[in-house]
C-alpha positions as CSV (number, residue, x, y, z in Angstrom):
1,X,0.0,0.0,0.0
2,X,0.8,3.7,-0.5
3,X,0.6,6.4,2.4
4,X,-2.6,7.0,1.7
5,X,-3.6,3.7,1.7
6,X,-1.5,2.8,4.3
7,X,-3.7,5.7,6.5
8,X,-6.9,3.9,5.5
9,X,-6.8,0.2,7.0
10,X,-7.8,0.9,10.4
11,X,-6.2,-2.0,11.6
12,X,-8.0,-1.6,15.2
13,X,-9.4,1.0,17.2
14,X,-6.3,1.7,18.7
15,X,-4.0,1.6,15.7
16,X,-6.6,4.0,13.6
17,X,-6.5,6.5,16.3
18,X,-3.1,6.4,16.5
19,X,-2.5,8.0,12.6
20,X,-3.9,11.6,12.6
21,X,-6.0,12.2,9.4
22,X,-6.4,8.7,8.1
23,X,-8.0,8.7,4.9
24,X,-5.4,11.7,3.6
25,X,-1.6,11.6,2.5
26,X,-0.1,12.4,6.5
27,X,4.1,12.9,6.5
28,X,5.7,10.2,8.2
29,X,5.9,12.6,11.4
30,X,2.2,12.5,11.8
31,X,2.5,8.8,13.2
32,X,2.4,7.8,16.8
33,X,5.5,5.4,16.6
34,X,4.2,3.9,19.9
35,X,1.4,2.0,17.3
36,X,2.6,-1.7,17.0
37,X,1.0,-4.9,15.1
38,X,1.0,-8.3,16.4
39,X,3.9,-10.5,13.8
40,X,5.4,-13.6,14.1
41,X,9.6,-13.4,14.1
42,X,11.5,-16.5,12.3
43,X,11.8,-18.6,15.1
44,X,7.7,-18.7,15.4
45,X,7.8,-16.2,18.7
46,X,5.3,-13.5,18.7
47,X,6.9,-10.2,18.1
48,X,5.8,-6.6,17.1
49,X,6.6,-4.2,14.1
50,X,5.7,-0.5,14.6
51,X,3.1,1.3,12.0
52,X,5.5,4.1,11.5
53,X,8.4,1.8,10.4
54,X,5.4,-0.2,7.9
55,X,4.0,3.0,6.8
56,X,8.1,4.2,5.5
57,X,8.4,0.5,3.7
58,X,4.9,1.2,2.3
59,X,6.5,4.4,0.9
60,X,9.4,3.4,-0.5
61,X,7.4,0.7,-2.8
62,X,6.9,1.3,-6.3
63,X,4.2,-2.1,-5.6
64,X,1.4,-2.1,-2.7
65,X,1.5,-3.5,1.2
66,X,-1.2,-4.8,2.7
67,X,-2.1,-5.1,6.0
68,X,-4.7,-7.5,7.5
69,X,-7.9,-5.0,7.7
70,X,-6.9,-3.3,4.2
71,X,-8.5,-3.8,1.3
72,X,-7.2,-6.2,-1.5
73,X,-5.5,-7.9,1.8
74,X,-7.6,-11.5,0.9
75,X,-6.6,-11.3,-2.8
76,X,-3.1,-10.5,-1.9
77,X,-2.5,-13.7,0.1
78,X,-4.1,-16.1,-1.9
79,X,-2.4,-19.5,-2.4
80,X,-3.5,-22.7,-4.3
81,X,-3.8,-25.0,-1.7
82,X,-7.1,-24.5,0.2
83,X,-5.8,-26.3,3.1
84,X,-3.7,-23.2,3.7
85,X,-5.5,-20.4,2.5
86,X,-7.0,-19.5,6.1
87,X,-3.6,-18.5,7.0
88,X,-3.1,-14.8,7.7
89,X,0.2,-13.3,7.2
90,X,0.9,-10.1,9.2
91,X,1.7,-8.5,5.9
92,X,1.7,-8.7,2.3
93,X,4.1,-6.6,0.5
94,X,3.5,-7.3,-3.4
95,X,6.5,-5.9,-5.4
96,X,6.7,-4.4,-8.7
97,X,10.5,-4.3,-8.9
98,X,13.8,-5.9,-7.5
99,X,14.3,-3.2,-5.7
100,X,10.9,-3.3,-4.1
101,X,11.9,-6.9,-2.9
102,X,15.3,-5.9,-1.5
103,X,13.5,-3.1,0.5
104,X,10.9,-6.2,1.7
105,X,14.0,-8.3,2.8
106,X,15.8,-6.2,4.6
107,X,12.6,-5.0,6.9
108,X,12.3,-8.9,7.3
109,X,15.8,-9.1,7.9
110,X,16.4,-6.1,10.4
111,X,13.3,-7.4,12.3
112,X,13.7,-10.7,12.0
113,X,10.3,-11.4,10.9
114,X,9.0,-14.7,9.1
115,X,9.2,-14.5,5.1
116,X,7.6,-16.4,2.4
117,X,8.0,-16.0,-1.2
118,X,4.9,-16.7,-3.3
119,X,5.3,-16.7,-7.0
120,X,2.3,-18.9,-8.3
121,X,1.2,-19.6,-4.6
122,X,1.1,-23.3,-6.2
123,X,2.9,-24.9,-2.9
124,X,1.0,-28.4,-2.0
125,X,2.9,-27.7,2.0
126,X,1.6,-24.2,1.9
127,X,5.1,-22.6,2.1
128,X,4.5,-19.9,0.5
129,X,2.2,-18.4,3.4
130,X,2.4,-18.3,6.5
131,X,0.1,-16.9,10.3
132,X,1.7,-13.4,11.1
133,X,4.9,-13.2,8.8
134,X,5.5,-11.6,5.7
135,X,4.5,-12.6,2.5
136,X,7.1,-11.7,-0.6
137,X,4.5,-11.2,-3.6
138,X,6.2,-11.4,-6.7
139,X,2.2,-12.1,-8.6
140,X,2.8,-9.1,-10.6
141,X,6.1,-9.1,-12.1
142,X,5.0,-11.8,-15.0
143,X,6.9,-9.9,-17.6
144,X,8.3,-12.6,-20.1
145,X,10.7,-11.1,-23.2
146,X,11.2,-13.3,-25.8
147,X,15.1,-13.1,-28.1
148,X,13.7,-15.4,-30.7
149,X,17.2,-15.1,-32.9
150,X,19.3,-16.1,-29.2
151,X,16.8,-18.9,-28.0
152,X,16.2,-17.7,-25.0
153,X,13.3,-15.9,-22.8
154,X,13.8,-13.1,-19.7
155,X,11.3,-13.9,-17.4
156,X,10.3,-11.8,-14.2
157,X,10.2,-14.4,-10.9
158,X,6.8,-14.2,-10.8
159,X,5.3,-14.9,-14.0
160,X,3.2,-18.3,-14.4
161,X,4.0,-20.9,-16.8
162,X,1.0,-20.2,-19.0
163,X,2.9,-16.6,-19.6
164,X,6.2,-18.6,-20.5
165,X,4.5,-20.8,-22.9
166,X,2.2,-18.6,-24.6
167,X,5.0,-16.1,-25.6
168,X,7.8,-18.7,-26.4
169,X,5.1,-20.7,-28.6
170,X,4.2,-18.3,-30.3
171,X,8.3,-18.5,-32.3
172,X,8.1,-21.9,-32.2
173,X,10.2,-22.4,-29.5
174,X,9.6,-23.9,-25.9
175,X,11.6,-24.8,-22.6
176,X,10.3,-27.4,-20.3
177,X,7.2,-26.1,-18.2
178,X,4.8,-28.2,-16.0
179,X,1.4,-29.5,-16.6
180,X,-0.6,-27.4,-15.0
181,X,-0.2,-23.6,-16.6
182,X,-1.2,-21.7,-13.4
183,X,2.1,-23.0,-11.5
184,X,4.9,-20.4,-10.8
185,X,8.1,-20.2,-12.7
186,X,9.7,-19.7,-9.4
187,X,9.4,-22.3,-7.2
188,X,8.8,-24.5,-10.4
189,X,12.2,-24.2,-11.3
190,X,14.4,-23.8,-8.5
191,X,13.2,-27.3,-7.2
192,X,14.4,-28.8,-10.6
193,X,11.3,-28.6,-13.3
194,X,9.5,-31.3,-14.5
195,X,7.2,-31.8,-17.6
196,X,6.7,-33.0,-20.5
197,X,9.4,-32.1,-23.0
198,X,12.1,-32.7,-19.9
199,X,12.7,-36.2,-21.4
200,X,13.6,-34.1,-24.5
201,X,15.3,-30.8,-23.1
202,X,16.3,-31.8,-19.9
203,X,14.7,-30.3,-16.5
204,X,14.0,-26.3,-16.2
205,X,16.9,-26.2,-14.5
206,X,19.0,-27.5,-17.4
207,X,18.0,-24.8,-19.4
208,X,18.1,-22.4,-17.0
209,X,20.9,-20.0,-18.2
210,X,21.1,-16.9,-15.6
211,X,18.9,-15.9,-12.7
212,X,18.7,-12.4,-10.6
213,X,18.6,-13.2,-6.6
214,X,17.9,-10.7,-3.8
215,X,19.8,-12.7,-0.9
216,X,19.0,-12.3,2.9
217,X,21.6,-9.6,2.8
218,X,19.8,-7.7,0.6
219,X,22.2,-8.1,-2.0
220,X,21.5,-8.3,-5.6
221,X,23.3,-11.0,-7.2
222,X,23.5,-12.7,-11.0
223,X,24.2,-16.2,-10.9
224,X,25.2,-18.1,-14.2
225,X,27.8,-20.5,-14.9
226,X,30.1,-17.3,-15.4
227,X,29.2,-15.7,-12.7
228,X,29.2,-17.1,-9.0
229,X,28.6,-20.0,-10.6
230,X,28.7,-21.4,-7.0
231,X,25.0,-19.8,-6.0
232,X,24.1,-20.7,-9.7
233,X,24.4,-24.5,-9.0
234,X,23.0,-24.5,-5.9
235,X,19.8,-22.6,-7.1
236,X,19.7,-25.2,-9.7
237,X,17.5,-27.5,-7.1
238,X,18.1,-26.3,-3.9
239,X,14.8,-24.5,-3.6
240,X,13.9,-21.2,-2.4
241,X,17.3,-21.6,0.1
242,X,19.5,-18.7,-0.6
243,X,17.4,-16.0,-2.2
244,X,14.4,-14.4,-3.8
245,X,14.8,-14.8,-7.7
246,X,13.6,-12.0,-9.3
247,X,14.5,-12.9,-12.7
248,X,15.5,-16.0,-14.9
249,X,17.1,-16.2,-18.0
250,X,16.3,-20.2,-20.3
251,X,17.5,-21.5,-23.0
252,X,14.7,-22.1,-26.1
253,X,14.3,-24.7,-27.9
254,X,12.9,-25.2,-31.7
255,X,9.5,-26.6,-31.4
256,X,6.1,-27.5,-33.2
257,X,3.1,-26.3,-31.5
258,X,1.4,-28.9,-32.6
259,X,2.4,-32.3,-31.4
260,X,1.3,-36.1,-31.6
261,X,-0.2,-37.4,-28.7
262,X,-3.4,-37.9,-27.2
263,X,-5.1,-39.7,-24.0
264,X,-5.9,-43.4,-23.7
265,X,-7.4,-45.6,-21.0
266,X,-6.5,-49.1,-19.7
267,X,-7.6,-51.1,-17.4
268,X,-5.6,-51.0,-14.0
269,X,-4.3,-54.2,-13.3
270,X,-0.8,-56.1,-13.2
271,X,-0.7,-56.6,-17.4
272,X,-0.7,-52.9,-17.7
273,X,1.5,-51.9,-15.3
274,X,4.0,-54.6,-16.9
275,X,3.3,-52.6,-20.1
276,X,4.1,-49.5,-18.9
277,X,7.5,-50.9,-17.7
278,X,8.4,-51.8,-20.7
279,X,7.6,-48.6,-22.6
280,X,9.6,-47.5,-19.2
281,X,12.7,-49.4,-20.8
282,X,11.9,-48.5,-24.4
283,X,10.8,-44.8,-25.0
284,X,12.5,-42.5,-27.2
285,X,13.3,-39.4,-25.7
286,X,10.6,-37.9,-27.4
287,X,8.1,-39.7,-25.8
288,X,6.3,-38.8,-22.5
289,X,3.5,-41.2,-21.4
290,X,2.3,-40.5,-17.8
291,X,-0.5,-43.0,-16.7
292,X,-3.5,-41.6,-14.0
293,X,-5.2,-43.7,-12.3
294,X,-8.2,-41.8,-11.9
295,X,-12.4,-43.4,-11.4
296,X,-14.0,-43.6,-14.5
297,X,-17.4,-42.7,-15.1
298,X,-19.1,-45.8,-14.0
299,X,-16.4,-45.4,-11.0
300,X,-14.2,-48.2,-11.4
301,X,-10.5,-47.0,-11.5
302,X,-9.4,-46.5,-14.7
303,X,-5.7,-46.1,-15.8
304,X,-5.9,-42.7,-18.0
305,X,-2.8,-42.0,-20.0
306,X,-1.6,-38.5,-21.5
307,X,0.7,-39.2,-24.1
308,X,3.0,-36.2,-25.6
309,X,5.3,-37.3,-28.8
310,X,7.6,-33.8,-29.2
311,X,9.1,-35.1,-32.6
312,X,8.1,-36.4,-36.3
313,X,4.5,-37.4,-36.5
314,X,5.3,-39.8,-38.1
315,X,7.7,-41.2,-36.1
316,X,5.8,-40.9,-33.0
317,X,2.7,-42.8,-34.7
318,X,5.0,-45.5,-35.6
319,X,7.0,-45.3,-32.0
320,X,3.7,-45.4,-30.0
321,X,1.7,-47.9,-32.1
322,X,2.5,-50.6,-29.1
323,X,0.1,-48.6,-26.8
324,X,-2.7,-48.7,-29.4
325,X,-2.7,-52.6,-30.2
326,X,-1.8,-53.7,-26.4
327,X,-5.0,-55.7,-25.5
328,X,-6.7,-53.6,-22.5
329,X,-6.9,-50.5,-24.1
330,X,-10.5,-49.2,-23.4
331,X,-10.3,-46.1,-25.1
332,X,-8.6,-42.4,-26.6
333,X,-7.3,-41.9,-29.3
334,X,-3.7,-40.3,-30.8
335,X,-3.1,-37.9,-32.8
336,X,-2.4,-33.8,-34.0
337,X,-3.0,-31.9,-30.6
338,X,-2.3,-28.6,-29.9
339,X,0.4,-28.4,-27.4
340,X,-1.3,-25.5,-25.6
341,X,-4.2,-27.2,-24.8
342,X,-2.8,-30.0,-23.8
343,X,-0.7,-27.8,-21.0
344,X,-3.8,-26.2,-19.9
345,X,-6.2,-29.6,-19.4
346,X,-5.7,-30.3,-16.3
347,X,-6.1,-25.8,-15.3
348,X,-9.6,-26.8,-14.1
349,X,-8.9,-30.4,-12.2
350,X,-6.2,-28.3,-10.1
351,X,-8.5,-24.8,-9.6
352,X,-7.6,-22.8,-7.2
353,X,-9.3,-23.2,-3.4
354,X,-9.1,-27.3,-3.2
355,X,-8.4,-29.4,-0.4
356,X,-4.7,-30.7,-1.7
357,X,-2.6,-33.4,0.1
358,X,0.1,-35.5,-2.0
359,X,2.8,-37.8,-1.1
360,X,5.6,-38.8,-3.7
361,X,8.7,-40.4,-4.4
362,X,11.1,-41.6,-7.5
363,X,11.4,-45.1,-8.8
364,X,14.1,-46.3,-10.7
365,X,12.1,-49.3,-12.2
366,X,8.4,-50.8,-11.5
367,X,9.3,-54.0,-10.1
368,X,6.8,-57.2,-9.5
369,X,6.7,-55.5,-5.6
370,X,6.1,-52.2,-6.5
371,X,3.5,-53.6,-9.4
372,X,1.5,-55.3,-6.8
373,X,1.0,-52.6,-4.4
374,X,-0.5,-50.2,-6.8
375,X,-2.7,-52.9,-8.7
376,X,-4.2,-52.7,-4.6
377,X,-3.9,-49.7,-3.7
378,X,-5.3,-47.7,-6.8
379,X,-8.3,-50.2,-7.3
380,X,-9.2,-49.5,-3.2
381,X,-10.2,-46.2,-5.0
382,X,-9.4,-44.2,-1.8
383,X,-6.8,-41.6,-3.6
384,X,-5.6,-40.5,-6.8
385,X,-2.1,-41.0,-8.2
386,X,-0.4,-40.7,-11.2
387,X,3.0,-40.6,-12.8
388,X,5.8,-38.5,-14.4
389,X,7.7,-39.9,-16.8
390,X,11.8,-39.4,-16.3
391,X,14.8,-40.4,-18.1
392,X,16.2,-39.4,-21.5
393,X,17.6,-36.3,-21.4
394,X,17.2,-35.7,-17.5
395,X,19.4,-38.9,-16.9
396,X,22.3,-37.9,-18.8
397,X,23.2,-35.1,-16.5
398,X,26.3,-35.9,-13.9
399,X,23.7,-36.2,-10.0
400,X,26.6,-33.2,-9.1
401,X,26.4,-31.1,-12.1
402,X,23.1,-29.3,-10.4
403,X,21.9,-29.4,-6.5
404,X,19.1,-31.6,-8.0
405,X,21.0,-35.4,-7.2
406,X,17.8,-37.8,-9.0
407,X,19.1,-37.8,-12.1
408,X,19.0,-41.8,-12.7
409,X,15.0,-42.4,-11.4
410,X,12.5,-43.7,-14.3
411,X,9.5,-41.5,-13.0
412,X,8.1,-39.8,-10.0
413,X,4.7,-41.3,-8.8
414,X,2.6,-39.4,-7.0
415,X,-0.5,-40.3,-4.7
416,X,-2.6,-37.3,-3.6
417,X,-6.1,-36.6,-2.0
418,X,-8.2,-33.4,-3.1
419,X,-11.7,-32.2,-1.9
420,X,-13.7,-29.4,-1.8
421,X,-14.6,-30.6,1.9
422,X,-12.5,-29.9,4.8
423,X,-14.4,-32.5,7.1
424,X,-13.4,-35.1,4.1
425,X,-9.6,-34.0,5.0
426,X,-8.4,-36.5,7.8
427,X,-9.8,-39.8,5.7
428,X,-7.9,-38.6,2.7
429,X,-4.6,-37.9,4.1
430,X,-4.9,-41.0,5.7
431,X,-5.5,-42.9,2.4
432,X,-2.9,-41.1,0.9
433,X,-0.5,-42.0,4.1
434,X,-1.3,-45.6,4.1
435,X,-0.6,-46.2,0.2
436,X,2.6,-44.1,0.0
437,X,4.0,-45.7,3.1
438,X,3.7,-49.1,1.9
439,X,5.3,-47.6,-1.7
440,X,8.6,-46.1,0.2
441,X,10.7,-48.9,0.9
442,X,11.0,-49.5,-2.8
443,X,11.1,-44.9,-3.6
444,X,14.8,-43.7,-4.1
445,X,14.2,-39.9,-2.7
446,X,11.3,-37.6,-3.1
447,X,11.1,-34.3,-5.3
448,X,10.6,-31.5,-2.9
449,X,8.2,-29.4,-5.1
450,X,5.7,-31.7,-4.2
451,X,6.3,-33.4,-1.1
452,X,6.8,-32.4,2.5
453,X,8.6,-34.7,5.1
454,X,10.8,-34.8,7.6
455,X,13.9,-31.9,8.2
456,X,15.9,-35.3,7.9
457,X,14.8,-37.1,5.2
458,X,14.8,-33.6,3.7
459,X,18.4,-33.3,4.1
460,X,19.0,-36.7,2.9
461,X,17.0,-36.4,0.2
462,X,19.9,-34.0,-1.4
463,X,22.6,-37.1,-0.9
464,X,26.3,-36.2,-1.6
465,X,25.2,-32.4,-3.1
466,X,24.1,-31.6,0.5
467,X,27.0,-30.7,2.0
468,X,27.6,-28.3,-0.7
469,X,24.3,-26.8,-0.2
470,X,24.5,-26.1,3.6
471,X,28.3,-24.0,2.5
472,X,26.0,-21.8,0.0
473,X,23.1,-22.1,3.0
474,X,26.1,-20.6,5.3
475,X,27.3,-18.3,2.8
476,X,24.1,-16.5,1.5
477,X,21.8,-16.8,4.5
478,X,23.9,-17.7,7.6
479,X,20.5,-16.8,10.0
480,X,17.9,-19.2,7.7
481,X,15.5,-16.1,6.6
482,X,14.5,-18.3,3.8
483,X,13.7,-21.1,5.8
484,X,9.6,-21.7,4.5
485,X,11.4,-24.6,2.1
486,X,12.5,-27.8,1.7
487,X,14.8,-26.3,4.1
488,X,18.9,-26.5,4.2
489,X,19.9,-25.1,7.8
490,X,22.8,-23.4,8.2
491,X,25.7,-24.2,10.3
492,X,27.3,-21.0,11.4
């Protein structure tokens, strides 16, 4: 918010007395600096941050602040998971500008108040909110700049997928996004980036090229492989650890809008699932087959497959005609689809406000164990799970070339509950609980986009890169500011 703006939120009784001439632009001066609000610092101890010292941050915005009773405050601090929208940050400060999100930083920093960063607000744990701290909006710098001839796209650290793909598409040229469009670039692609060209072009953050960071120091730092190429590999997985990313630069790739593919259904049982390991084995890199198992309409699980071929027609007609003649296909069809809608199809299944819970973990093959579990599991119809399909490209990076170590895993599975009824909550996670802990003897690691777990098995979850990490961790944010994450603590 603005002064004026600022003058208008009548917090409380006490705080709207406190600001002579609320409603009209007042100098800083005007202010009873004895007015406090209620916060929450990093540690989770209940602090207070004078009006006088948020009406100067207000001020020196070129993007708005919201308080609790303002305005635009509910909008503001939206997130995607309705399990933690209800949260109420103390503040939301909604930048417009790098330098709007140093000034945010170092008023978090000096009082060592509770950050999040929400770029999308797509975060299944909720970490990108938070009761009483301060929320880091970055919703409205979505610029994305397109240097068709130098294949590769600018794009501001709060701009969605849908904003990446539309304007990249548009010169036929693409870099590995996620399937659903309304996801965040940011946290997207600092946990690695998956989708469905990464068996083609590698994870986001294999064609991530450069990205701008404000650290907890309030520092403004480029990382690239020329430039502290350090921070540059750690971002490259390590989450939202060391900074706020206020810009990233990918490499492009050439690309047909349209592509081959389609959606098929199977029945779920152990013939299919020894199908899919075999494609598993077999697909070209420009393949990506990702099996749901989802109810069909007469409620019986049902095995539905999105299939993306990124290459020759042709060749992909000819390279997926297996899935067409193997015996339990039920239904679907393959052919021309526009790439565009096929990122957006599942918008609507993943709106905004849902109850969301989800569980996952890599797999480097589907054994006969692993087979029989989720012929049981998914046919309990209690949950939802599905696959991504690994490999190809993603595999032939060095586990220490990036922080993201799970280079060698054939797909991520995931198993997740969703609802628009909160009283239906504590049956789902159980479900959810139930089938991915009979799943994780056989899971090598977790992606920690989309699973919470343990500070431990978080830790681990990085293998040999994570005593690297917890260096940069100690070199770029020595007191954990940036510690709503799959979080690296810091040793010093």
């Amino acid at each position: 918010m603005r002064r004026r703006t600022f003058c208008k939120t009548t917090l409380a009784a006490a705080v709207a007395a406190a600001i002579p001439g609320c409603g009209r632009d007042m100098p800083p001066a005007a202010i009873d600096v004895g007015s406090l609000i209620p916060a929450v610092s990093s540690a989770g101890e209940e602090i207070s941050i004078e009006t006088v010292a948020i009406g100067e941050l207000a001020d020196s915005l070129s993007g708005n602040l919201y308080l609790q009773a303002d305005e635009g405050y509910a909008a503001a601090k939206r997130v995607w998971n309705g399990m933690f929208d209800q949260k109420q940050p103390a503040m939301v400060v909604q930048c417009l500008s790098t330098d709007d999100v140093v000034n945010a930083v170092d008023f978090a920093r000096e009082r060592n108040l509770l950050v999040s960063v929400k770029g999308g607000g797509y975060s299944y744990p909720g970490k990108c909110t938070s009761d009483g701290g301060m929320m880091i909006d970055l919703s409205q710098m979505s610029a994305v700049d397109v240097d068709a001839d130098g294949m590769r796209a600018r794009v501001d650290g709060g701009a969605l997928l849908s904003h990446l793909d539309t304007a990249t598409l548009q010169h036929n040229l693409l870099t590995t996004t996620g399937v659903v469009s309304h996801t965040g670039v940011g946290g997207f692609t600092l946990g690695g980036g998956m989708g469905r060209t990464d068996r083609m072009m590698g994870l986001a953050i294999d064609n991530l090229l450069s990205a701008t960071v404000v650290t907890a120091s309030g520092d403004v730092v480029h990382a690239s492989e020329e430039e502290n190429d350090d921070l540059f590999w750690g971002l490259r997985g390590g989450g939202g650890n060391f900074g706020v990313v206020t810009e990233f630069v990918y490499r492009l790739h050439p690309f047909n809008p349209t592509i081959f593919g389609g959606g098929l259904i199977y029945d779920v049982d152990k013939d299919f699932l020894e199908f899919y390991a075999e494609l598993l084995d077999t697909a070209p890199d420009e393949a990506n087959i990702e099996p749901a198992f989802v109810p069909g309409e007469d409620g019986n699980m049902i095995a539905s497959v999105s299939v993306t071929w990124g290459g020759d027609h042709a060749a992909g007609e000819k390279a997926l005609a297996s899935m067409l003649a193997f015996p339990g296909l039920k239904g679907g069809e393959l052919g021309p689809k526009s790439y565009q809608a096929i990122q957006t199809q599942l918008d609507g299944v993943y709106a905004h406000g849902g109850q969301n819970y989800l569980k996952s973990g890599f797999l480097n093959e589907l054994t006969p164990e692993v087979i029989e579990i989720m012929v049981d599991f998914v046919n309990r119809g209690s949950t939802v799970s599905w696959f991504q399909h690994l490999g190809g490209a993603t595999s032939r990076v060095a586990p220490d070339a990036t922080a993201f170590a799970h280079r060698k895993v054939a797909v991520n599975f995931g198993i997740e509950y969703s609802s628009q009824d909160p009283a239906q909550n504590e049956a789902g996670i159980a479900a959810v609980r139930e089938f991915y802990y009979a799943l994780e003897p056989h899971m090598a690691g977790f992606y920690t986009n989309l699973h919470d777990d343990t500070e431990k098995k978080t830790w681990g979850n990085y293998g040999p890169n994570y005593p690297r990490l917890v260096e940069l961790k100690n070199q770029y944010d020595p007191t954990n500011l940036f510690r709503l994450n799959a979080n690296i603590k810091p040793t010093v």
